[in-house]
VEXDREN-2710 file (C-alpha; in Angstrom, 1 decimal):
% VEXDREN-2710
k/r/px/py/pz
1/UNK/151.4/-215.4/23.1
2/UNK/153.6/-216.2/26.1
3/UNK/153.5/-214.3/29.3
4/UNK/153.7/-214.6/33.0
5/UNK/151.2/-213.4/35.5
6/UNK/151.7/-209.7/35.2
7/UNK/150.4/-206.5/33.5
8/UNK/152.0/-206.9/29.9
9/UNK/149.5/-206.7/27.7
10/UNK/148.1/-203.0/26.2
11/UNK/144.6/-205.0/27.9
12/UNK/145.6/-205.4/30.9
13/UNK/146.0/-201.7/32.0
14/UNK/148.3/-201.5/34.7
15/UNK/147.2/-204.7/36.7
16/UNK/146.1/-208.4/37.2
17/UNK/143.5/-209.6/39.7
18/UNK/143.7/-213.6/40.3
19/UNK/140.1/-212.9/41.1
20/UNK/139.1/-216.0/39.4
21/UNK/140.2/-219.5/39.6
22/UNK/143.2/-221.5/38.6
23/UNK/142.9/-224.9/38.0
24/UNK/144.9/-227.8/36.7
25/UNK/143.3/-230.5/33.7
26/UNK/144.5/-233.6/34.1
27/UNK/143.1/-235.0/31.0
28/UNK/144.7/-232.3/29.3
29/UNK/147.9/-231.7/31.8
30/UNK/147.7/-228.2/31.5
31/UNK/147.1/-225.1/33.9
32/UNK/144.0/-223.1/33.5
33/UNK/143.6/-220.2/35.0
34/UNK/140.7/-216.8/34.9
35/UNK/141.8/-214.2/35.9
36/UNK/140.9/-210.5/35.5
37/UNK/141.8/-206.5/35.1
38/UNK/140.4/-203.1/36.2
39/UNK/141.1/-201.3/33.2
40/UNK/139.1/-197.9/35.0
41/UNK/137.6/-195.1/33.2
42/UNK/138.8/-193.9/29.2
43/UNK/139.3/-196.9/27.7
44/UNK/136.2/-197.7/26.0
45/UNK/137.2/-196.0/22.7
46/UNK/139.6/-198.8/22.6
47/UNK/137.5/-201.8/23.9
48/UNK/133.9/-200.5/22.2
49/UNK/132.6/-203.3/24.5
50/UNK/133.0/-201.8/27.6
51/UNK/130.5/-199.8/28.9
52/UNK/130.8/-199.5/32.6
53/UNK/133.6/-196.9/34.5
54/UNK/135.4/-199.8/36.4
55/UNK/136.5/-201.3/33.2
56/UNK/136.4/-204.8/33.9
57/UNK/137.5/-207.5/32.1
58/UNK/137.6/-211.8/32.7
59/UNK/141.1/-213.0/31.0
60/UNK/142.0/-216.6/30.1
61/UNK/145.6/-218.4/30.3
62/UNK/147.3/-221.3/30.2
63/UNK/150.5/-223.2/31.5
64/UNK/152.4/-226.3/31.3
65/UNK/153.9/-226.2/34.7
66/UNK/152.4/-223.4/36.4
67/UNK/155.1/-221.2/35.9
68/UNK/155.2/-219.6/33.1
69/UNK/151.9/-218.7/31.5
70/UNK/150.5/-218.5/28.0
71/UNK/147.9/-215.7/26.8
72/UNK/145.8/-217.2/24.1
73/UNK/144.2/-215.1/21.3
74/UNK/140.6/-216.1/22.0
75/UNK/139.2/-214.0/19.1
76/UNK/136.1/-212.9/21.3
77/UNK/136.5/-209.1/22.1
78/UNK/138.2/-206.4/20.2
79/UNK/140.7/-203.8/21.6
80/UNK/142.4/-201.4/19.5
81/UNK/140.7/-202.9/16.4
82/UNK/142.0/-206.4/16.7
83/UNK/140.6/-209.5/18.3
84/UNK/144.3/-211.4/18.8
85/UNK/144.1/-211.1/22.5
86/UNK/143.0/-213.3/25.6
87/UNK/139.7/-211.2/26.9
88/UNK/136.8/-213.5/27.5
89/UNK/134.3/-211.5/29.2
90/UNK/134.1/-207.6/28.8
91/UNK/132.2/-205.5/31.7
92/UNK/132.3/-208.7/34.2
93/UNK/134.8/-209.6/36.8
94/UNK/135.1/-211.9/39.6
95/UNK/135.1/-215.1/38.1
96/UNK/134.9/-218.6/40.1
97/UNK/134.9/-221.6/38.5
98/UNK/134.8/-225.3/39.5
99/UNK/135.5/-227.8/37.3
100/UNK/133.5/-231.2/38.1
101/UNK/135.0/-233.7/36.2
102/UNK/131.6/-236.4/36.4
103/UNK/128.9/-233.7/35.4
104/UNK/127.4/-234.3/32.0
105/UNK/130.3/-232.4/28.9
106/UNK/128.2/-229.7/28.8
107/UNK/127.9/-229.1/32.8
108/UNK/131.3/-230.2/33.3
109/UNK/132.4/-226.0/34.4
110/UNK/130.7/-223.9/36.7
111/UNK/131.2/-220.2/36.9
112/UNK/130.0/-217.6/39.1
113/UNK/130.5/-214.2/37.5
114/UNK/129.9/-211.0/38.2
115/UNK/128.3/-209.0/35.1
116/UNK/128.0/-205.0/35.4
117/UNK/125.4/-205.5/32.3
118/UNK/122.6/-207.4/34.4
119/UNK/119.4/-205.1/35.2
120/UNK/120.0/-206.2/39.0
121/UNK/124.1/-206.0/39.6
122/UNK/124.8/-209.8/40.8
123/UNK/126.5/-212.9/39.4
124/UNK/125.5/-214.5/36.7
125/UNK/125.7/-218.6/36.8
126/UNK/127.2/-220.1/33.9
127/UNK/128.0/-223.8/32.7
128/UNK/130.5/-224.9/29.9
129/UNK/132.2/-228.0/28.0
130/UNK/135.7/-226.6/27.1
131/UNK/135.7/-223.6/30.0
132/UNK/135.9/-221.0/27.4
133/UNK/132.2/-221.1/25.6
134/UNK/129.7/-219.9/28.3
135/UNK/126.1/-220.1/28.7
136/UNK/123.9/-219.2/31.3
137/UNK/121.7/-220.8/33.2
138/UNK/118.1/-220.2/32.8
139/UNK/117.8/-218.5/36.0
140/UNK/119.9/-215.6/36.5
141/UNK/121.5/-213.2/38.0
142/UNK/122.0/-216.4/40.8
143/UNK/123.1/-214.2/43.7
144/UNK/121.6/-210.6/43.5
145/UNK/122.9/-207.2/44.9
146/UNK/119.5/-206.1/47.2
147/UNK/120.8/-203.9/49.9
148/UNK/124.5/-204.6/50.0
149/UNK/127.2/-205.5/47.4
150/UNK/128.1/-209.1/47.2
151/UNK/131.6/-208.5/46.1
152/UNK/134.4/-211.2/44.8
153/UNK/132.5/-214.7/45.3
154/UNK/134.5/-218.2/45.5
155/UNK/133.1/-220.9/44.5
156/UNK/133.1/-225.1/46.6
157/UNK/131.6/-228.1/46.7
158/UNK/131.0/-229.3/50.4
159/UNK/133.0/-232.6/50.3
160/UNK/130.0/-234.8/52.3
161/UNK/126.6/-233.3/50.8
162/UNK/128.5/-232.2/47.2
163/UNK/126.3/-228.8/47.6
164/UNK/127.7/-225.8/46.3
165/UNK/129.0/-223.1/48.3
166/UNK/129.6/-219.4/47.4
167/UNK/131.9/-217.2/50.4
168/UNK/132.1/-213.3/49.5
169/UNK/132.8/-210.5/51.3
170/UNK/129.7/-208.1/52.4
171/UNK/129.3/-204.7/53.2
172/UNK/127.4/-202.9/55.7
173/UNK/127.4/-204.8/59.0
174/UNK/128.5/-202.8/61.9
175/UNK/131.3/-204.0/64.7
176/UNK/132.0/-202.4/67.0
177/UNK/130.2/-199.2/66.0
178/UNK/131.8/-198.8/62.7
179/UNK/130.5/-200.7/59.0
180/UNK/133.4/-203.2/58.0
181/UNK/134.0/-206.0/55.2
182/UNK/133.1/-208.7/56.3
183/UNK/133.0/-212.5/54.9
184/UNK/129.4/-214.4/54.1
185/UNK/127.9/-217.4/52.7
186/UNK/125.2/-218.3/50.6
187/UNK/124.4/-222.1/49.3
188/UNK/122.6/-223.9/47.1
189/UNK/121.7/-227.3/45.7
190/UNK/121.2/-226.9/41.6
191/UNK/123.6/-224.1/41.1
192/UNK/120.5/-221.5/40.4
193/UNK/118.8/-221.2/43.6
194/UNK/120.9/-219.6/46.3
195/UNK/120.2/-219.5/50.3
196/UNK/121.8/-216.6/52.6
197/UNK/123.9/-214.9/52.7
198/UNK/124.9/-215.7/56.2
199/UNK/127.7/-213.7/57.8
200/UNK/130.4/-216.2/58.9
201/UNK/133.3/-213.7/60.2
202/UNK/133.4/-210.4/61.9
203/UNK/136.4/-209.1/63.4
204/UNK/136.9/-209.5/66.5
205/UNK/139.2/-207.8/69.4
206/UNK/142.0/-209.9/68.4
207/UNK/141.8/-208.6/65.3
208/UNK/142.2/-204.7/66.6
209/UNK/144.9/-205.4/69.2
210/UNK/147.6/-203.5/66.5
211/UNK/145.4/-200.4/66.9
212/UNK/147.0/-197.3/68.2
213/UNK/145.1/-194.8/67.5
214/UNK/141.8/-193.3/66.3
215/UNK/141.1/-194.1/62.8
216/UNK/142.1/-197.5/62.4
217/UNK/140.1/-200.9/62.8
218/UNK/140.7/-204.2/61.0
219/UNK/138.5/-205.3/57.7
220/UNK/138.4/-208.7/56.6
221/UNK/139.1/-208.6/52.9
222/UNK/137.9/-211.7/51.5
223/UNK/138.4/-215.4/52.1
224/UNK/138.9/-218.5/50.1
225/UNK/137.0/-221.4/51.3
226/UNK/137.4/-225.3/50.0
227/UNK/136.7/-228.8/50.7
228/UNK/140.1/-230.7/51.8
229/UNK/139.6/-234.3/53.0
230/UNK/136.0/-234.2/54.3
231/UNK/136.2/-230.7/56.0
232/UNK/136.7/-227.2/55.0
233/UNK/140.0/-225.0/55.0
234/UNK/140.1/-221.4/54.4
235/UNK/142.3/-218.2/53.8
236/UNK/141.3/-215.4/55.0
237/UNK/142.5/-211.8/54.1
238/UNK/142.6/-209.5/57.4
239/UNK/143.1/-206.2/56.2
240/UNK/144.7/-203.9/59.1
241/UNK/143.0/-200.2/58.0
242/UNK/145.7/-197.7/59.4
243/UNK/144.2/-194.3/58.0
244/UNK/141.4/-193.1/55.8
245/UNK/141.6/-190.4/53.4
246/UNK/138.3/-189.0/51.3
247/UNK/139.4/-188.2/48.1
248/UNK/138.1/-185.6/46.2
249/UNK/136.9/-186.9/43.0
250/UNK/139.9/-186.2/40.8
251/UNK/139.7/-187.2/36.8
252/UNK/141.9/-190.3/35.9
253/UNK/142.7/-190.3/40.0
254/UNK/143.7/-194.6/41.1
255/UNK/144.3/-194.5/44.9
256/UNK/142.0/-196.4/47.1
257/UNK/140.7/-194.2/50.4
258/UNK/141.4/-197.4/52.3
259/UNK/145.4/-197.9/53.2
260/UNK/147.1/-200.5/55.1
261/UNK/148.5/-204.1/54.3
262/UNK/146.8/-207.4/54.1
263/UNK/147.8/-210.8/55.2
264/UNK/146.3/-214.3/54.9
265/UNK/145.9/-216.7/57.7
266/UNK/144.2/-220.0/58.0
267/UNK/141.2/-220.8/59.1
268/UNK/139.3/-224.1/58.7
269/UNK/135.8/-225.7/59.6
270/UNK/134.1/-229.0/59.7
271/UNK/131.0/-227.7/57.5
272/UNK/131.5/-224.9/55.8
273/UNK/128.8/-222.4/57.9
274/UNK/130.7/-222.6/61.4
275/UNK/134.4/-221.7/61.2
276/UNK/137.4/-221.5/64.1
277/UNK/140.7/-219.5/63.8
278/UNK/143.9/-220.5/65.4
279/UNK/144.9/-218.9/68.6
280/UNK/148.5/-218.4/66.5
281/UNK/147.5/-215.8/63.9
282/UNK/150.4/-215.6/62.2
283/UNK/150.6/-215.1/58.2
284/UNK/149.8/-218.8/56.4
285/UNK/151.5/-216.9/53.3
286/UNK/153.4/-213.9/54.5
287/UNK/154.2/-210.6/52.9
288/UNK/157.4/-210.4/50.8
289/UNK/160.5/-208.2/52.0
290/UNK/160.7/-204.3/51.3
291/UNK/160.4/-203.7/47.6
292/UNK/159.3/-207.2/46.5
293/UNK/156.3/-207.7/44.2
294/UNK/154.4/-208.5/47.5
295/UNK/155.2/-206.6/50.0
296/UNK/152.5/-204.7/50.5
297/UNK/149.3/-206.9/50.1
298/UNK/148.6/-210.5/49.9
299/UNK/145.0/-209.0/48.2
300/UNK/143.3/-212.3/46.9
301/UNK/143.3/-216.1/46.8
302/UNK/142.9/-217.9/43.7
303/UNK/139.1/-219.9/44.4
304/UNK/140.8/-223.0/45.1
305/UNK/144.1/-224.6/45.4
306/UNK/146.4/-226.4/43.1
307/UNK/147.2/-230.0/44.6
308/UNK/150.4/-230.9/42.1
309/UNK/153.2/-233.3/42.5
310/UNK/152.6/-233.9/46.4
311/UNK/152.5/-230.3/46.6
312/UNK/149.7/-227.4/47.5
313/UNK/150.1/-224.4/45.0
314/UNK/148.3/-221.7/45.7
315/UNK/148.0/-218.7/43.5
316/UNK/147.3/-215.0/44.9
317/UNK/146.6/-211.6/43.9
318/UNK/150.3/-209.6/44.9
319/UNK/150.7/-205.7/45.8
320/UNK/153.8/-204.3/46.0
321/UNK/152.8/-201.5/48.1
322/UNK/150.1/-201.0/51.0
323/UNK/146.5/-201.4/49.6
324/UNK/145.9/-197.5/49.1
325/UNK/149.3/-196.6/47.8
326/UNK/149.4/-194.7/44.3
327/UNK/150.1/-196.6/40.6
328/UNK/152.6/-195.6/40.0
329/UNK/154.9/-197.3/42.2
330/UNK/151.4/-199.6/43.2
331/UNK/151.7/-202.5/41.0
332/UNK/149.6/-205.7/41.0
333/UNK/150.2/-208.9/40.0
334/UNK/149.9/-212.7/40.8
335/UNK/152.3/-215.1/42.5
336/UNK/152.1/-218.4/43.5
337/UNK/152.8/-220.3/47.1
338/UNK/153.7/-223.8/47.5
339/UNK/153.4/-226.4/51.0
340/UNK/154.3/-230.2/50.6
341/UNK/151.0/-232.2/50.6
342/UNK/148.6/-231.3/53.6
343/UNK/151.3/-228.7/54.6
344/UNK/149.4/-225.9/56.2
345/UNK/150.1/-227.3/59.2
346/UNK/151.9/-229.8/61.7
347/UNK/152.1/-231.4/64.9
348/UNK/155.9/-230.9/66.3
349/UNK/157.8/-232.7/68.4
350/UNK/161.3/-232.0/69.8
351/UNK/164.4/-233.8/71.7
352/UNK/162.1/-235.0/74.5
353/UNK/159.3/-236.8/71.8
354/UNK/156.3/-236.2/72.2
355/UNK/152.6/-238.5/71.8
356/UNK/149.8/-238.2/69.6
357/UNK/146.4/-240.0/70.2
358/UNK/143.7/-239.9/67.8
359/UNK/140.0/-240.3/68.9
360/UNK/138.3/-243.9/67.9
361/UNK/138.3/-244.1/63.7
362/UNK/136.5/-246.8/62.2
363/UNK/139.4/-248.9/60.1
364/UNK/138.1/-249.7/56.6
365/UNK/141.5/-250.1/55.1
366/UNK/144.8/-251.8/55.5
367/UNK/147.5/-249.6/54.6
368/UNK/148.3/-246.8/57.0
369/UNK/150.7/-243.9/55.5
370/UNK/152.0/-241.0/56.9
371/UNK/153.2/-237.4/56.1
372/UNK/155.6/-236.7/58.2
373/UNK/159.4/-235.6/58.4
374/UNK/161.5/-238.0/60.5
375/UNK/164.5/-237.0/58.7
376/UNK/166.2/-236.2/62.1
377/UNK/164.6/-237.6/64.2
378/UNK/161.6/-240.8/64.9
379/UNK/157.9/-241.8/64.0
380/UNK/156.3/-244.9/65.3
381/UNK/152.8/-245.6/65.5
382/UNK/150.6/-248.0/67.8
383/UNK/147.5/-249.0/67.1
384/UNK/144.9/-249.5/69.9
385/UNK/141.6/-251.3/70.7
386/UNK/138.7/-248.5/71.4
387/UNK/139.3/-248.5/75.0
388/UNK/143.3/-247.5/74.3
389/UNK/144.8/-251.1/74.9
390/UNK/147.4/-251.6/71.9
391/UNK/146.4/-254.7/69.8
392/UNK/148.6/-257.7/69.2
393/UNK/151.2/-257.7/67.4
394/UNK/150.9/-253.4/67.0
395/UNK/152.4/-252.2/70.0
396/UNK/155.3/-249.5/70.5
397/UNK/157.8/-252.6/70.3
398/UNK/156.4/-253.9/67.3
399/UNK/156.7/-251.0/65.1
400/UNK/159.0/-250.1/62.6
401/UNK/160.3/-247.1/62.9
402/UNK/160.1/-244.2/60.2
403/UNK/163.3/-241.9/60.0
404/UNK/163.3/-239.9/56.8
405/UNK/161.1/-236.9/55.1
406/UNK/158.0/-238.0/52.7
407/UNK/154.5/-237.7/52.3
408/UNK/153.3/-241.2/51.9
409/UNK/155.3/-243.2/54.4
410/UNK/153.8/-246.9/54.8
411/UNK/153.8/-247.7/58.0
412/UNK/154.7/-251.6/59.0
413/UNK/155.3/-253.5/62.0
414/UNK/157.6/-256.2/62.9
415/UNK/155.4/-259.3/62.1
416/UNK/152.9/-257.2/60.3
417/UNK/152.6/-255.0/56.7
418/UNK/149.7/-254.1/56.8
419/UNK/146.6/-252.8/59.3
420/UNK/143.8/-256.3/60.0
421/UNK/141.7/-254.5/62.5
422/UNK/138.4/-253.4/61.8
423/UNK/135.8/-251.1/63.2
424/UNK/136.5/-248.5/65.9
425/UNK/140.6/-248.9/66.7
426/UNK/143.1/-245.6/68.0
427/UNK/146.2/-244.8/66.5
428/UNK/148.9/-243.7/68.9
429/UNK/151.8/-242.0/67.5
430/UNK/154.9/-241.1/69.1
431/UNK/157.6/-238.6/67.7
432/UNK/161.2/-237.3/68.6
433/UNK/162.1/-234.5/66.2
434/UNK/160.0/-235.0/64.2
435/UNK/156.9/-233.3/62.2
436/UNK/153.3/-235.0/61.5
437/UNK/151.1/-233.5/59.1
438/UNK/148.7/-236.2/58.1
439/UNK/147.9/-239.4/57.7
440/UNK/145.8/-242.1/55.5
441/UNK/144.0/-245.4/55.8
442/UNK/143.8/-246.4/52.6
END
């Protein structure tokens, strides 16, 4: 069956979650990606395995270029008598998974899960060969509802230690006099056993500037957390509360209490527990125009990016309307966002240039390339002793100077290709309209 990352199967109900992972299998070259639905209440008639009134269910599909999506028949669970449809898991939602490609075949998938059927709510810790048979780890559910819901989990790997890390959102917490969601994180060494959960963000007064009146506060939503080089990026969803309503209990009723819109902004951390925000909180992927699929809510972040063809894909959970708005019009679905590589960010320089100086590095390669866009204007690099004196043969003079757009420019000097120096050197660059956004020693 072939698809696209919207409601348009009689199992998906009325909307899709990208509460779950997408991933791309290089072995195989194709997209992966679990995702879910919220069926709600009366549908258990037609899906006999449901049993819980949310309606959950985990979904599974594929892709060739990320685009355009495929919806197996996994032959697993049956809705309206037939089993040709792409439902993995029934009465579970929120599923992470991490794919390690030099665990032992049967290990090689990790999943956190959250399964309404466990005696304790919680999420239960799965491993798999293919990503598609699932079985559980011995000791489970891995990280337990006690006195607070532990609600849509992500799943890392902490890029030094390789530990695992799990960031939720969590109940309960007061700021400022008033309970809000708020993001935590647990960790743990063999997948089983999990630590926390530690609160890592509140709100703060930044975040309730926009208030302007009584009844409003900010929430934060939930928050995708990975490794990226050897430190952690996130994206965070601040949800901006502007009014809520208690709803009477109304049979067949699908408006959330909670209305406002959600944005994501990027946040990033050296190791995972202690995490900065920018001073410039703008949107990292920002709301679509009036009447777009997104315009309402950026809701979710797929568990980890995409990197593809010297690009960042990430996939999110889209709302075309404010999060408590009705369905109908409310529709949900998933889109997808794209940077160049290491494009979140970049140091800018204009007509009258501008001088970046990195702290000591210690040199183990030769090759120094850069992601940068020179395309109007200059990039030249020095490279200095320690103590900031440029090195032979690697001063501003000698360099060659990069004027185009790419992400793996190789930096030379006159009499030299390549970087000699070892140990502790600087690198000193210097740009006129131009854009950095990384660079390697490779």
């Amino acid at each position: 069956m072939t698809g696209s990352p919207v409601p348009d199967r009689p199992w998906e109900g009325e909307r899709v979650y990208v509460y779950g992972t997408v991933l791309y299998d290089r072995n195989e070259q194709l997209f992966r990606m679990w995702y879910m639905s919220r069926l709600g209440p009366g549908y258990r008639r037609r899906a006999p395995g449901l049993t819980e009134a949310h309606g959950d269910i985990v979904l599974y599909a594929t892709s060739k270029d990320g685009i355009h999506w495929e919806k197996p028949s996994l032959d697993l669970h049956v809705f309206d008598g037939s089993r040709a449809n792409n439902i993995l898991f029934a009465d579970a939602g929120f599923p992470s998974v991490l794919m390690d490609e030099k665990a032992a075949p049967p290990e090689r998938y990790k999943m956190a899960l959250w399964n309404w059927r466990e005696s304790q709510f919680g999420y239960r810790m799965s491993h798999s060969a293919d990503g598609l048979d699932w079985k559980a780890y011995l000791r489970n559910p891995g990280l337990v509802k006690n006195r607070e819901v532990l609600e849509w989990i992500t799943l890392a790997r902490d890029p030094r230690t390789a530990e695992y890390v799990a960031f939720h959102r969590r109940w309960g917490e007061a700021v400022n006099d008033r309970k809000r969601r708020l993001i935590a994180v647990a960790t743990s060494r063999d997948f089983q056993t999990w630590s926390g959960p530690d609160t890592i963000f509140r709100p703060d007064k930044t975040d309730d500037a926009w208030i302007q009146r009584a009844g409003q506060w900010t929430e934060l939503y939930n928050m995708t957390g990975f490794g990226y080089g050897e430190q952690f990026l996130g994206l965070l969803s601040v949800f901006k509360v502007v009014k809520f309503t208690k709803l009477k209990a109304v049979s067949g009723a699908n408006v959330s209490p909670w209305d406002g819109p959600i944005d994501v902004q990027l946040v990033h951390s050296r190791n995972g527990r202690d995490w900065e925000r920018f001073e410039d909180r703008s949107p990292v992927i920002p709301r679509g125009s009036a009447g777009s699929f997104d315009a309402g809510c950026i809701l979710s972040v797929a568990s980890s990016p995409v990197i593809y063809n010297d690009e960042i894909w990430v996939y999110y959970t889209a709302i075309n309307t404010t999060h408590g708005g009705p369905m109908p019009p409310k529709r949900i679905t998933i889109g997808r966002a794209a940077w160049r590589l290491d494009g979140f960010v970049s140091l800018d320089a204009g007509s009258t240039g501008g001088v970046i100086e990195t702290v000591p590095l210690d040199v183990a390669g030769t090759s120094l390339q850069i992601n940068a866009d020179a395309s109007r204007g200059a990039v030249a690099v020095e490279v200095l002793s320690a103590a900031g004196e440029p090195l032979p043969g690697y001063a501003l003079q000698d360099s060659n100077v990069i004027r185009s757009n790419g992400v793996r420019h190789l930096m030379t000097w006159k009499n030299e290709s390549r970087l000699k120096a070892q140990g502790l050197v600087r690198l000193r660059f210097h740009l006129t309209n131009a854009r950095l956004y990384s660079f390697r020693i490779k």
